[in-house]
mmCIF file as Biopython writes it, N, C-alpha, C and O atoms, coordinates in Angstrom:
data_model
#
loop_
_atom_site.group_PDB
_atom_site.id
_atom_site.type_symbol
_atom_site.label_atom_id
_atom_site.label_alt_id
_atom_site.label_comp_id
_atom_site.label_asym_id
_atom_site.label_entity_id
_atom_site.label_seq_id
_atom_site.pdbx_PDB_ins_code
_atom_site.Cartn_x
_atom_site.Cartn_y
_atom_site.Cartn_z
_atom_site.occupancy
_atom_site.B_iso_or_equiv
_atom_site.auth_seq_id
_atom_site.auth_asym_id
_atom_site.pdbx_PDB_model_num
ATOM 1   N N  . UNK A ? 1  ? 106.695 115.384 93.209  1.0 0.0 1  A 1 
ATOM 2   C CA . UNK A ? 1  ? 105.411 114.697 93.265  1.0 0.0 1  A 1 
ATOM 3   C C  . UNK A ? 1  ? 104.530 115.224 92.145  1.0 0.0 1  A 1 
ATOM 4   O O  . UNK A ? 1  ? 104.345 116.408 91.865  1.0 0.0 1  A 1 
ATOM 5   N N  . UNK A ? 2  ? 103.957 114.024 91.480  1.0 0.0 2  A 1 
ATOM 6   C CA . UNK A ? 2  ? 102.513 115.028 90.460  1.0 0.0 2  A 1 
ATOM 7   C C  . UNK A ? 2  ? 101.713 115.543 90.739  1.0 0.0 2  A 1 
ATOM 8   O O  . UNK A ? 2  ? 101.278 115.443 91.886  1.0 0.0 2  A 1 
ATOM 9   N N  . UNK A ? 3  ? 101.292 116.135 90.050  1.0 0.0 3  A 1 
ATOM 10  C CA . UNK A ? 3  ? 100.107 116.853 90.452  1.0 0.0 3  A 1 
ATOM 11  C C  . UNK A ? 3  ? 98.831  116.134 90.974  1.0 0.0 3  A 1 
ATOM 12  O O  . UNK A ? 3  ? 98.280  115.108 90.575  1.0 0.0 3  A 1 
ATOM 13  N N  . UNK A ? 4  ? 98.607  116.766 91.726  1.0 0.0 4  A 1 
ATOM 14  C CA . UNK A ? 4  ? 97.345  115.768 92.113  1.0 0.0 4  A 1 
ATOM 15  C C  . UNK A ? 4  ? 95.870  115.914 91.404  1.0 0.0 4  A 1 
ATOM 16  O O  . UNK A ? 4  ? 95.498  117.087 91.356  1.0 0.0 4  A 1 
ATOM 17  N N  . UNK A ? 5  ? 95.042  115.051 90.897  1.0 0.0 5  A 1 
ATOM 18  C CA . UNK A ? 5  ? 93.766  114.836 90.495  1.0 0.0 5  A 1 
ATOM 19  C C  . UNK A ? 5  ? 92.516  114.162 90.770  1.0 0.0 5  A 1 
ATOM 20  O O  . UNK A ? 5  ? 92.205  112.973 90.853  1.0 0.0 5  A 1 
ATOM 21  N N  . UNK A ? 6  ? 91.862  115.292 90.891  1.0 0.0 6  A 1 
ATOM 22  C CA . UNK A ? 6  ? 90.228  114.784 91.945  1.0 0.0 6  A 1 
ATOM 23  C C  . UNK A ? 6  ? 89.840  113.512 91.187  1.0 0.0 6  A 1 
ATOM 24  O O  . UNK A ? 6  ? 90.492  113.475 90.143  1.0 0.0 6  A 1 
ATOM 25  N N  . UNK A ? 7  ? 89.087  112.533 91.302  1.0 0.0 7  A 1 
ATOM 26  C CA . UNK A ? 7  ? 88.802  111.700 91.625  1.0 0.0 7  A 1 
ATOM 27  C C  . UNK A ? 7  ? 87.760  111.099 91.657  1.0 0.0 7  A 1 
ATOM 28  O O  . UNK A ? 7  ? 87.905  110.543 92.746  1.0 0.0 7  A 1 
ATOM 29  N N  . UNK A ? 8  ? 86.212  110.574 91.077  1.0 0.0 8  A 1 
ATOM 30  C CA . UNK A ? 8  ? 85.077  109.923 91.332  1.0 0.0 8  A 1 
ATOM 31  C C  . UNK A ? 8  ? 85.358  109.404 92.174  1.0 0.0 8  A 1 
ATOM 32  O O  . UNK A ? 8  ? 86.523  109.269 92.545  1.0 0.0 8  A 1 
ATOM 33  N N  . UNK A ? 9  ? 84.293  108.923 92.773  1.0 0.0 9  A 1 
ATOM 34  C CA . UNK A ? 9  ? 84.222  107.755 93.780  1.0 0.0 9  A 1 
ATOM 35  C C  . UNK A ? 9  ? 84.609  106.195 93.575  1.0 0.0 9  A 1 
ATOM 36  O O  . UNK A ? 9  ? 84.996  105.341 94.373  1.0 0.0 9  A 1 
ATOM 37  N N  . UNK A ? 10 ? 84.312  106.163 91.994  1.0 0.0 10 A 1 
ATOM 38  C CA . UNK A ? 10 ? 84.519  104.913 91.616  1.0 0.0 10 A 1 
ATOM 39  C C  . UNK A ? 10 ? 85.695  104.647 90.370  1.0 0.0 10 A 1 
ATOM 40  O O  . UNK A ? 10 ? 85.612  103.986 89.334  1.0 0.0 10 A 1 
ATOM 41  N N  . UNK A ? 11 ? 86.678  105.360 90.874  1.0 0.0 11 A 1 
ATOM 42  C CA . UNK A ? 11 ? 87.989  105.725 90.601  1.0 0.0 11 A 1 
ATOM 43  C C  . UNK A ? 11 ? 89.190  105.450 90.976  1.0 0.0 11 A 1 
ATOM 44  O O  . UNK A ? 11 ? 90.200  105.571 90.282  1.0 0.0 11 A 1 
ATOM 45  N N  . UNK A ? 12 ? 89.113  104.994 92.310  1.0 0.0 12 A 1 
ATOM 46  C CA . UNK A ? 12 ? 89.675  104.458 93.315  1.0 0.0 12 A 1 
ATOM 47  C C  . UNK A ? 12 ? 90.613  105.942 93.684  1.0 0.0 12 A 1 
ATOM 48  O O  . UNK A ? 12 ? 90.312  107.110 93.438  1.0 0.0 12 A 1 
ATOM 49  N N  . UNK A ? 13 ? 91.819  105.393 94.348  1.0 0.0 13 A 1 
ATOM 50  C CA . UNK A ? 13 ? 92.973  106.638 94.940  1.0 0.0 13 A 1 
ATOM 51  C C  . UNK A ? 13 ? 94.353  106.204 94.886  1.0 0.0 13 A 1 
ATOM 52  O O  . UNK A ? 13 ? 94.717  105.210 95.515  1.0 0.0 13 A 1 
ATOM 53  N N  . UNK A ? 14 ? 95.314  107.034 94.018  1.0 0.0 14 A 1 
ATOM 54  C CA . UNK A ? 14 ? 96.501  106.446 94.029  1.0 0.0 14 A 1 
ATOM 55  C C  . UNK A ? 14 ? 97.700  107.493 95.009  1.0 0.0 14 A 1 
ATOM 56  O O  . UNK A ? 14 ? 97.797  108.719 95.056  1.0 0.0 14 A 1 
ATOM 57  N N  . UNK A ? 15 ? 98.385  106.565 95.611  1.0 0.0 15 A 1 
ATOM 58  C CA . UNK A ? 15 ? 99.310  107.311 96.622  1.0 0.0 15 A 1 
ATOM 59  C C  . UNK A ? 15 ? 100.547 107.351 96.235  1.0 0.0 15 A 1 
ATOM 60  O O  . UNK A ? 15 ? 100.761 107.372 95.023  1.0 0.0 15 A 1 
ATOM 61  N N  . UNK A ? 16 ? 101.428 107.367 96.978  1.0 0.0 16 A 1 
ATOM 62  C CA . UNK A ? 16 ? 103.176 107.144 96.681  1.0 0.0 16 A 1 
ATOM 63  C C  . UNK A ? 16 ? 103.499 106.680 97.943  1.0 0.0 16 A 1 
ATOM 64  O O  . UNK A ? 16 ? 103.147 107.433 98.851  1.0 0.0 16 A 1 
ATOM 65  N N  . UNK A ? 17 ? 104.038 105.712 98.253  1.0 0.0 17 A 1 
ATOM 66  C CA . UNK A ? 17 ? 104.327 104.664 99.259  1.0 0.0 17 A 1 
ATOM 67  C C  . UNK A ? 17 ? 105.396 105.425 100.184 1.0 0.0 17 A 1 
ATOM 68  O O  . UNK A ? 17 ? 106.340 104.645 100.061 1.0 0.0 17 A 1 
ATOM 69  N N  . UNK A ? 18 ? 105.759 106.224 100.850 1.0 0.0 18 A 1 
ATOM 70  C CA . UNK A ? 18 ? 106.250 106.505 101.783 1.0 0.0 18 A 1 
ATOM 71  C C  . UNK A ? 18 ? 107.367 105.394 102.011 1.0 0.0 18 A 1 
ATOM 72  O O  . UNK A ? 18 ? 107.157 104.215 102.297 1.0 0.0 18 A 1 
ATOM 73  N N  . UNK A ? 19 ? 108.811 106.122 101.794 1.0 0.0 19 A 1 
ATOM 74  C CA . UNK A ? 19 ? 110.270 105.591 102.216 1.0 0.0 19 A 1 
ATOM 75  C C  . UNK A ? 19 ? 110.592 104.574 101.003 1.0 0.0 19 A 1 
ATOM 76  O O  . UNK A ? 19 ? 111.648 103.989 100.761 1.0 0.0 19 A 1 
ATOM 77  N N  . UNK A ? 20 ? 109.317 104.543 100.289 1.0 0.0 20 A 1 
ATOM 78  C CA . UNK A ? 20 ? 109.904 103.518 99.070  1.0 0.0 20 A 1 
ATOM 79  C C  . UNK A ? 20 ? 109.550 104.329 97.220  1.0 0.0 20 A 1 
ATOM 80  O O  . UNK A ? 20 ? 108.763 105.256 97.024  1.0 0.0 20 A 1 
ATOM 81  N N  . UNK A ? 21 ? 110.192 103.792 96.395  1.0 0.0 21 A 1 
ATOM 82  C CA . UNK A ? 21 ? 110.047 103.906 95.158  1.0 0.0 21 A 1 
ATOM 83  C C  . UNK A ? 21 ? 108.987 103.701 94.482  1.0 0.0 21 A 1 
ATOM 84  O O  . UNK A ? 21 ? 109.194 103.727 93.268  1.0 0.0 21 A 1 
ATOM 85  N N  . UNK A ? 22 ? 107.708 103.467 94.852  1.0 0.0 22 A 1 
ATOM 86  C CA . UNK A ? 22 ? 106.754 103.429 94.182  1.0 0.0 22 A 1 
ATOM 87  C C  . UNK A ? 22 ? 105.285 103.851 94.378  1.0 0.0 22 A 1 
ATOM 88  O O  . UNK A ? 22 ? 105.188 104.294 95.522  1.0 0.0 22 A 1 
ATOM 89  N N  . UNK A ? 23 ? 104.156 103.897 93.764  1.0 0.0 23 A 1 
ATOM 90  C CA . UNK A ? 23 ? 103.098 104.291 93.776  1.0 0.0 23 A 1 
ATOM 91  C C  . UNK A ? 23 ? 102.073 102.753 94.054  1.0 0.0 23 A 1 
ATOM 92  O O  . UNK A ? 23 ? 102.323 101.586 93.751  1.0 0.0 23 A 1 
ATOM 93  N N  . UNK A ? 24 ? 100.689 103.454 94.854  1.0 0.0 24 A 1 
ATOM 94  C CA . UNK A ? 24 ? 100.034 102.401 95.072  1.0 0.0 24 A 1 
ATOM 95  C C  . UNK A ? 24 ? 98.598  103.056 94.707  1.0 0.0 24 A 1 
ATOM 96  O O  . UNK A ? 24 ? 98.193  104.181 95.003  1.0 0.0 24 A 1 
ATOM 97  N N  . UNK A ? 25 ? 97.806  101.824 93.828  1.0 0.0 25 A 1 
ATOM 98  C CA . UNK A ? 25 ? 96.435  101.996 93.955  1.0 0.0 25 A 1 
ATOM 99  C C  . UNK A ? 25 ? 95.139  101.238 94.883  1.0 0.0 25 A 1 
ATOM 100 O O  . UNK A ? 25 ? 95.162  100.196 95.538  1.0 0.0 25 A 1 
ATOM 101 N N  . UNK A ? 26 ? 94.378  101.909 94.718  1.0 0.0 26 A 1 
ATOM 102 C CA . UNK A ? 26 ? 93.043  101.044 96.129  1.0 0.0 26 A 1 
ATOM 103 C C  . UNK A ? 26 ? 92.255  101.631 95.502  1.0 0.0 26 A 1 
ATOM 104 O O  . UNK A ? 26 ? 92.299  102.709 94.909  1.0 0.0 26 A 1 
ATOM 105 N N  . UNK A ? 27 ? 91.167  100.563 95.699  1.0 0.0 27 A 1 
ATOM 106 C CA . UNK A ? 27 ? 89.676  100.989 95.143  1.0 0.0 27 A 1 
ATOM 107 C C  . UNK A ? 27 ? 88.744  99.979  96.347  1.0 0.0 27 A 1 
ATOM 108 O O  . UNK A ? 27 ? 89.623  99.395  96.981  1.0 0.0 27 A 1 
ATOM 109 N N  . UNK A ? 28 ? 87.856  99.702  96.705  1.0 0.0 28 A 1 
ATOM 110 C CA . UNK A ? 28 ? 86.681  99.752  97.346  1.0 0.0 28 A 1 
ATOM 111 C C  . UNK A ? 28 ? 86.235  98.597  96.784  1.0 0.0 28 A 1 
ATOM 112 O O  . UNK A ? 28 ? 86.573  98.707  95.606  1.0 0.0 28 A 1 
ATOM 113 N N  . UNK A ? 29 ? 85.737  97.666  96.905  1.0 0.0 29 A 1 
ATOM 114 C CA . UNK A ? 29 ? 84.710  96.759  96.161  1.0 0.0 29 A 1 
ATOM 115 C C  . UNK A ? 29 ? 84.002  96.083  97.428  1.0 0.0 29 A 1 
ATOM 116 O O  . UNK A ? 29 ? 84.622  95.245  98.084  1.0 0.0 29 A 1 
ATOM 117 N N  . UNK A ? 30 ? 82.668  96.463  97.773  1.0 0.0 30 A 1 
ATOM 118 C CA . UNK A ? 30 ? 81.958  95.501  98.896  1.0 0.0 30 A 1 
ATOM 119 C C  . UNK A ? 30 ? 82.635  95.900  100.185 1.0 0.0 30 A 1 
ATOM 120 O O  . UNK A ? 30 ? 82.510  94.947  100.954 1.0 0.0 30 A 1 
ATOM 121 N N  . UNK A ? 31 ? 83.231  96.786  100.706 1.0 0.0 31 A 1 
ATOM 122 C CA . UNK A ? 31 ? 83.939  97.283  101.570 1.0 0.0 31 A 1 
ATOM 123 C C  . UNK A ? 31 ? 85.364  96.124  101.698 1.0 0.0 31 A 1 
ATOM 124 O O  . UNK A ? 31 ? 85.481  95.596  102.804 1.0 0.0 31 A 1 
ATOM 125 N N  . UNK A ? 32 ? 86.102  95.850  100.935 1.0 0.0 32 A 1 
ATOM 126 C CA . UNK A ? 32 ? 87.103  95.623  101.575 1.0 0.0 32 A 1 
ATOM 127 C C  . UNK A ? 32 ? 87.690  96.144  100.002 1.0 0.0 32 A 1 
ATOM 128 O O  . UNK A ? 32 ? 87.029  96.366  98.988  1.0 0.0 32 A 1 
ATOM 129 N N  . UNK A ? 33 ? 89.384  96.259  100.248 1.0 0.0 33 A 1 
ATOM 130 C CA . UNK A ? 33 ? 90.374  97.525  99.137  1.0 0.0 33 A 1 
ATOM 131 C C  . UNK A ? 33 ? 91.193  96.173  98.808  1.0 0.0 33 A 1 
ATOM 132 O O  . UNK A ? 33 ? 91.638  95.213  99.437  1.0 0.0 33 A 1 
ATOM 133 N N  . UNK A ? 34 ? 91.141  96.671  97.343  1.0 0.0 34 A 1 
ATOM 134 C CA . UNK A ? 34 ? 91.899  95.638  96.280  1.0 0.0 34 A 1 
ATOM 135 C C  . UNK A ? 34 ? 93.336  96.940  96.209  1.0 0.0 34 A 1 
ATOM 136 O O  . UNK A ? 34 ? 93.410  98.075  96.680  1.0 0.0 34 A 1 
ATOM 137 N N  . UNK A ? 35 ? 94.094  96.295  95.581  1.0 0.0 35 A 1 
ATOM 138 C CA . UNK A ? 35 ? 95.392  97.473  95.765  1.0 0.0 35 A 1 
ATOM 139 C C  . UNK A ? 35 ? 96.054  96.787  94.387  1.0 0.0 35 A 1 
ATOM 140 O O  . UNK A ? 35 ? 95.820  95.667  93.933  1.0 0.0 35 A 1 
ATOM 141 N N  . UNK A ? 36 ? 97.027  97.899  93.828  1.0 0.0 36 A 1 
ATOM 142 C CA . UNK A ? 36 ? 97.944  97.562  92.714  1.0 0.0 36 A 1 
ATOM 143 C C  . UNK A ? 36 ? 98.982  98.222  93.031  1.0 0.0 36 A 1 
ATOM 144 O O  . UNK A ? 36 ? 98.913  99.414  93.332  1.0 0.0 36 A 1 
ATOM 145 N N  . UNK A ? 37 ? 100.202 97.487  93.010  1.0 0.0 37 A 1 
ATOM 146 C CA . UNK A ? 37 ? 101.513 98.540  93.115  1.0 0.0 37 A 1 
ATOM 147 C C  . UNK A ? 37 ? 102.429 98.466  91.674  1.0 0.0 37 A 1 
ATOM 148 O O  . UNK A ? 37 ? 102.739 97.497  90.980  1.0 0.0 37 A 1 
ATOM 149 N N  . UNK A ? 38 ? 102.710 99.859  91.543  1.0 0.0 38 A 1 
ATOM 150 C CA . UNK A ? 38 ? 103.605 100.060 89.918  1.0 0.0 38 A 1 
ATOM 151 C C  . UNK A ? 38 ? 104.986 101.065 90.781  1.0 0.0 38 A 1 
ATOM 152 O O  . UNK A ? 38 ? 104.974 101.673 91.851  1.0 0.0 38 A 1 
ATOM 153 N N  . UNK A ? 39 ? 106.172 100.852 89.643  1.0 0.0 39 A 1 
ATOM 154 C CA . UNK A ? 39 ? 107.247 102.056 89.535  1.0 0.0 39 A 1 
ATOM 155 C C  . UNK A ? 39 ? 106.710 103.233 89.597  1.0 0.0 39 A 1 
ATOM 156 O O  . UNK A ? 39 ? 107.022 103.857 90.611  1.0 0.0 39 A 1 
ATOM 157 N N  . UNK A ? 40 ? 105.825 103.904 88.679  1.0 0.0 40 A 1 
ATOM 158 C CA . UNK A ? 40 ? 105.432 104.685 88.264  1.0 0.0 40 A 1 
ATOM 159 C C  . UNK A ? 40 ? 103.892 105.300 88.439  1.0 0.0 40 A 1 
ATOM 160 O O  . UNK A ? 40 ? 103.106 104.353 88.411  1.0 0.0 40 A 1 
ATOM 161 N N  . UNK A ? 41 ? 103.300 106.384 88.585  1.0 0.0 41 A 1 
ATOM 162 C CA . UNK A ? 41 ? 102.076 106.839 88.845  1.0 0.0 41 A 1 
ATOM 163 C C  . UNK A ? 41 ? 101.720 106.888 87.729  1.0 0.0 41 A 1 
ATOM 164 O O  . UNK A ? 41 ? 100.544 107.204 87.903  1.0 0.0 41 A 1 
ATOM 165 N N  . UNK A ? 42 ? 101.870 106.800 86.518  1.0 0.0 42 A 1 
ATOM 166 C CA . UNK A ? 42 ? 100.999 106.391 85.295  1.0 0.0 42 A 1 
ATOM 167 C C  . UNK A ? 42 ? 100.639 104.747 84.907  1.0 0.0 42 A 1 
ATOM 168 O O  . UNK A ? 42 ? 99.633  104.329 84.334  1.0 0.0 42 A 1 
ATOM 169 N N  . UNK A ? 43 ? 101.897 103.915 85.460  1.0 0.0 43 A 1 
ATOM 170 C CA . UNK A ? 43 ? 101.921 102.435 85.398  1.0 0.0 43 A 1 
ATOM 171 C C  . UNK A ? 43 ? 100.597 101.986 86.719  1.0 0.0 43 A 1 
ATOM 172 O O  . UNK A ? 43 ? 99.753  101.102 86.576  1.0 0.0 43 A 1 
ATOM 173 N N  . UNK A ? 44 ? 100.751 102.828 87.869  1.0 0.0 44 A 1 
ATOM 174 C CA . UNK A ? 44 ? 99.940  102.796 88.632  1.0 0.0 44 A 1 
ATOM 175 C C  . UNK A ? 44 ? 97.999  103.194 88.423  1.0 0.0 44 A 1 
ATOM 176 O O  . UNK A ? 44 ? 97.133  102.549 89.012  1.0 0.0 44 A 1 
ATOM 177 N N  . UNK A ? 45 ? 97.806  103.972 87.788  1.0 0.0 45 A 1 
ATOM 178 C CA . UNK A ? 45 ? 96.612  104.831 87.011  1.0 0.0 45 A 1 
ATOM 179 C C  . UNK A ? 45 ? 96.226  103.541 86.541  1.0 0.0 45 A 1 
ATOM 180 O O  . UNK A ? 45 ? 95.217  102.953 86.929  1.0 0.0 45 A 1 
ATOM 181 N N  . UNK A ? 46 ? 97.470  102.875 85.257  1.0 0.0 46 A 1 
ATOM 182 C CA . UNK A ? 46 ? 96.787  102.150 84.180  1.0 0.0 46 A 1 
ATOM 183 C C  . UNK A ? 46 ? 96.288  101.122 84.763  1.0 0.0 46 A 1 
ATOM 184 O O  . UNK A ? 46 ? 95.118  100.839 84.501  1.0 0.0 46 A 1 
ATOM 185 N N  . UNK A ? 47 ? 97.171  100.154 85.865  1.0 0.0 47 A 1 
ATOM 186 C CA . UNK A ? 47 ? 97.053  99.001  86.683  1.0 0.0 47 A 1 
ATOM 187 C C  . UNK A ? 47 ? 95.441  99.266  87.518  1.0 0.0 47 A 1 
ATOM 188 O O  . UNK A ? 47 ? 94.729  98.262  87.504  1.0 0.0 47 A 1 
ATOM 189 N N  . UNK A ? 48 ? 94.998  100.184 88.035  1.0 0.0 48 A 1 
ATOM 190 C CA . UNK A ? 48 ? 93.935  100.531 88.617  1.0 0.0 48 A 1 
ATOM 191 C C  . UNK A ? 48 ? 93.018  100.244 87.903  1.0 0.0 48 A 1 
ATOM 192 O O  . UNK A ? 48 ? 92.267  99.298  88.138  1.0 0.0 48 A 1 
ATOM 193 N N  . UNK A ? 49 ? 92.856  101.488 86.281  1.0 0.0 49 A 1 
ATOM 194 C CA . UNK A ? 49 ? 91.708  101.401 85.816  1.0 0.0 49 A 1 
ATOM 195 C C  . UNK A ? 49 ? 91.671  99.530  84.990  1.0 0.0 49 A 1 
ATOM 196 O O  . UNK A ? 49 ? 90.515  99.168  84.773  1.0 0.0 49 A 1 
ATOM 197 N N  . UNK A ? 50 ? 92.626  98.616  84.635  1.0 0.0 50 A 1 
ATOM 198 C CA . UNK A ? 50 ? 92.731  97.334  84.397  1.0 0.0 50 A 1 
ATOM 199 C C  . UNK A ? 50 ? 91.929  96.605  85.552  1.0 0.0 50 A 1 
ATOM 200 O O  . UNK A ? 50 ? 91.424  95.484  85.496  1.0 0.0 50 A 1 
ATOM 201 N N  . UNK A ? 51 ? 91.927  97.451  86.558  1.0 0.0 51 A 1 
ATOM 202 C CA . UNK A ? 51 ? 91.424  96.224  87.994  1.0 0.0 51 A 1 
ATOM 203 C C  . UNK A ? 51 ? 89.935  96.523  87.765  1.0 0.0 51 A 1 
ATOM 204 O O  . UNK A ? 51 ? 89.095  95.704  87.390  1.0 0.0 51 A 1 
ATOM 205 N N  . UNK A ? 52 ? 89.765  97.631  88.006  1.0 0.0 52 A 1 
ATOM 206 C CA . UNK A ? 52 ? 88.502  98.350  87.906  1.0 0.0 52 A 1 
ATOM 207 C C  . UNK A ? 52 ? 87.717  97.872  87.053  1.0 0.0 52 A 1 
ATOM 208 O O  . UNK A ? 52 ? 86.589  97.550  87.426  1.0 0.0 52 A 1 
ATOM 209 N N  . UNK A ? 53 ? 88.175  97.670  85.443  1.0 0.0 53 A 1 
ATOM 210 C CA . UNK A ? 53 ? 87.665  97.292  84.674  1.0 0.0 53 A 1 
ATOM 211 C C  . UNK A ? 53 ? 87.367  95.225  84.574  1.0 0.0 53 A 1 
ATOM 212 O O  . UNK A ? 53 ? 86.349  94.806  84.022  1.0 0.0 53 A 1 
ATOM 213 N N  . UNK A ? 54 ? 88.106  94.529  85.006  1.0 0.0 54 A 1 
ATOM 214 C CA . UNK A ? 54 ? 87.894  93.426  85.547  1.0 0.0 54 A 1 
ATOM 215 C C  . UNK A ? 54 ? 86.725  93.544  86.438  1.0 0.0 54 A 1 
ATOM 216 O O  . UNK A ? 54 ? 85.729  93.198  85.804  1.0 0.0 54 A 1 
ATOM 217 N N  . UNK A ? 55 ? 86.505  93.804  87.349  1.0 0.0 55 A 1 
ATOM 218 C CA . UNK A ? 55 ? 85.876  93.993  88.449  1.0 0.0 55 A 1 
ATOM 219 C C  . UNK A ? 55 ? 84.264  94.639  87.853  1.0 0.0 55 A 1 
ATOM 220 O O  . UNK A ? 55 ? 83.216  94.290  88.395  1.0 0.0 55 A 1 
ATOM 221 N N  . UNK A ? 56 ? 84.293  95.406  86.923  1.0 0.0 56 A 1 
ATOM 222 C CA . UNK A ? 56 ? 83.313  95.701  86.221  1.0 0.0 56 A 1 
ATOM 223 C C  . UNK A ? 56 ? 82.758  94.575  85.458  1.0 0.0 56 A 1 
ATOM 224 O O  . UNK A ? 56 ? 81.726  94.021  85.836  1.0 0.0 56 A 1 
ATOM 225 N N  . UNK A ? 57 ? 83.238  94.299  84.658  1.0 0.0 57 A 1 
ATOM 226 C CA . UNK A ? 57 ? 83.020  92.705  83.542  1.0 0.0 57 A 1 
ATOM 227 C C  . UNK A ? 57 ? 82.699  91.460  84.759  1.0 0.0 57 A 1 
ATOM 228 O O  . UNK A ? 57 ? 82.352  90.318  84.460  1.0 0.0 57 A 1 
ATOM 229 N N  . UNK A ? 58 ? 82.834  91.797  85.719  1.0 0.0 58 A 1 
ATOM 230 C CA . UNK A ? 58 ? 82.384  90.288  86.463  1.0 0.0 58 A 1 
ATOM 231 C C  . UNK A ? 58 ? 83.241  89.265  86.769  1.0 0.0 58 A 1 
ATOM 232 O O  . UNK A ? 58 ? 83.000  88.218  87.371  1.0 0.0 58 A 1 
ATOM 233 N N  . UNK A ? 59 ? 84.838  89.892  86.030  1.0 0.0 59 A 1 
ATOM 234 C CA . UNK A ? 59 ? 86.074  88.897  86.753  1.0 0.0 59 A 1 
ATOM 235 C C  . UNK A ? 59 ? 86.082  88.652  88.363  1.0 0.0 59 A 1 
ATOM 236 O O  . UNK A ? 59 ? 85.946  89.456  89.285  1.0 0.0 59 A 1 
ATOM 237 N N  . UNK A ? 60 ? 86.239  87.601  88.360  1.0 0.0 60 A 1 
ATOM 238 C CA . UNK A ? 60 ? 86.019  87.347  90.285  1.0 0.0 60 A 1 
ATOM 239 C C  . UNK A ? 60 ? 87.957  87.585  90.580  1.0 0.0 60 A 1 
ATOM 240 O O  . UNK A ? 60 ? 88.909  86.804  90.576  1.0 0.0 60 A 1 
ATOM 241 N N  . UNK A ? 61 ? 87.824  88.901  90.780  1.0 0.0 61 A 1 
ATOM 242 C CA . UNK A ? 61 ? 89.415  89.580  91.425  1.0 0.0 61 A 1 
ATOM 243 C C  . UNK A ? 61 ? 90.181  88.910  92.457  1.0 0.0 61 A 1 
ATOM 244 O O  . UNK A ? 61 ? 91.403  89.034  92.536  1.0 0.0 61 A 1 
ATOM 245 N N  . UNK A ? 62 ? 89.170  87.878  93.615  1.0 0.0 62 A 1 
ATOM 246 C CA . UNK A ? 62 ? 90.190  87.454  94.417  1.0 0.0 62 A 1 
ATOM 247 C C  . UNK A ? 62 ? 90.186  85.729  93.887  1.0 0.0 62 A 1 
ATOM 248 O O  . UNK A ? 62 ? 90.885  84.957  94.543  1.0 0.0 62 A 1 
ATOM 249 N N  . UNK A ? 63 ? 89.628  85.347  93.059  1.0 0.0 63 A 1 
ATOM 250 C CA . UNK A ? 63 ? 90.190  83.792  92.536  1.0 0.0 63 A 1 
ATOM 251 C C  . UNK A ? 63 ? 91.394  84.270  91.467  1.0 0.0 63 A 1 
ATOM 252 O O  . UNK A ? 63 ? 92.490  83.742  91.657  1.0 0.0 63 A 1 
ATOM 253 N N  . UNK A ? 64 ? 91.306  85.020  90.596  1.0 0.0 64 A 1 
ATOM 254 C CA . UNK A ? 64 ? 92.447  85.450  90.028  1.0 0.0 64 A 1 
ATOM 255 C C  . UNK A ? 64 ? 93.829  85.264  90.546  1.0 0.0 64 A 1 
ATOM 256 O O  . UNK A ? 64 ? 94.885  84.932  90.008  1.0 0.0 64 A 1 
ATOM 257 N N  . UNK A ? 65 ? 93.377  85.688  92.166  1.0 0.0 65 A 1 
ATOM 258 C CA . UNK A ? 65 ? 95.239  86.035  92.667  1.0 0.0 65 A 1 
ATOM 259 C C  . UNK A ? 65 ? 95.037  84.764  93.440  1.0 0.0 65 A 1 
ATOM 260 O O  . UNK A ? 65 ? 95.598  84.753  94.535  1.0 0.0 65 A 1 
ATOM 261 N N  . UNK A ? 66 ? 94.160  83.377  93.013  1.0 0.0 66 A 1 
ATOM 262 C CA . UNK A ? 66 ? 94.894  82.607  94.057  1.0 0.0 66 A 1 
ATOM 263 C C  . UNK A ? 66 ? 95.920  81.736  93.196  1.0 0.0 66 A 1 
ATOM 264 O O  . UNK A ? 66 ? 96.028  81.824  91.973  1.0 0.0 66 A 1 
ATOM 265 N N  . UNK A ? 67 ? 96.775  80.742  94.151  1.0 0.0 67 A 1 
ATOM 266 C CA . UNK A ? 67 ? 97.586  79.824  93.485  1.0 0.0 67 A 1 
ATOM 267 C C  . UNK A ? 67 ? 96.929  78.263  93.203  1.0 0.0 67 A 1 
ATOM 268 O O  . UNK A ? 67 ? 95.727  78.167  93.451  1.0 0.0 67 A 1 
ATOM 269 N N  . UNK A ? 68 ? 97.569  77.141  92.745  1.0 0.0 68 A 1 
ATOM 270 C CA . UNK A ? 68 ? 97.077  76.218  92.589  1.0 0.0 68 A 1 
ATOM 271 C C  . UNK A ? 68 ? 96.637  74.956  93.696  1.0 0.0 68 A 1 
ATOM 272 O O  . UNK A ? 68 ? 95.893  73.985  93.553  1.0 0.0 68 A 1 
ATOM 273 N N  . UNK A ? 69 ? 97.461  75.445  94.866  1.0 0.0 69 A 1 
ATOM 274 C CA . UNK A ? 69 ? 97.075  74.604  96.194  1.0 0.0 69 A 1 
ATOM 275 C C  . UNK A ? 69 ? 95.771  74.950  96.658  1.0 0.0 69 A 1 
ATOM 276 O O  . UNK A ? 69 ? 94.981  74.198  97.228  1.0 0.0 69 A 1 
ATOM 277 N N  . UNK A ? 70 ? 95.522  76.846  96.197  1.0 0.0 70 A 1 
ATOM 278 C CA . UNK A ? 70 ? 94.029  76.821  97.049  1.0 0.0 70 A 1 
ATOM 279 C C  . UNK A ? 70 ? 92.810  76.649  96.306  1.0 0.0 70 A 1 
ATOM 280 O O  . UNK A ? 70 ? 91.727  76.627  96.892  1.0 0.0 70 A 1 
#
C-alpha cells in the first residue's frame, strides 16, 4: 500500500477498493460524493484533481455523465 497523505478538505480522499484491483476517489460537492475509479493511485489522484477541477470552472458534473435518452 502507499504511503498515505494528509489531505485538505477540498481535496477529496482516495482509497483502495477492498477484494478488488483498484483505487477509488470521492470528493463532496453540496453534500452528496462524486467518485472516480482508476488501476492505479496516481491514475486515481490525477482523475480526482480533473473532477475537482471541472467542478471548480462551473462544469455541471452530473449532466456530463448523462446519456442521450435523458
Amino acid at each position: 500500500m502507499p504511503n498515505r497523505k494528509n489531505r485538505k478538505a477540498d481535496e477529496g480522499s482516495i482509497y483502495k477498493v477492498k477484494g478488488r484491483d483498484m483505487f477509488r476517489g470521492v470528493v463532496r460537492v453540496d453534500g452528496v460524493a462524486r467518485t472516480v475509479s482508476a488501476k492505479t493511485m496516481t491514475e486515481a489522484t490525477q482523475k480526482l484533481k480533473d473532477l475537482i477541477n471541472h467542478i471548480d470552472s462551473g462544469v455541471d458534473v452530473e449532466a456530463s455523465n448523462m446519456n442521450l435518452e435523458a
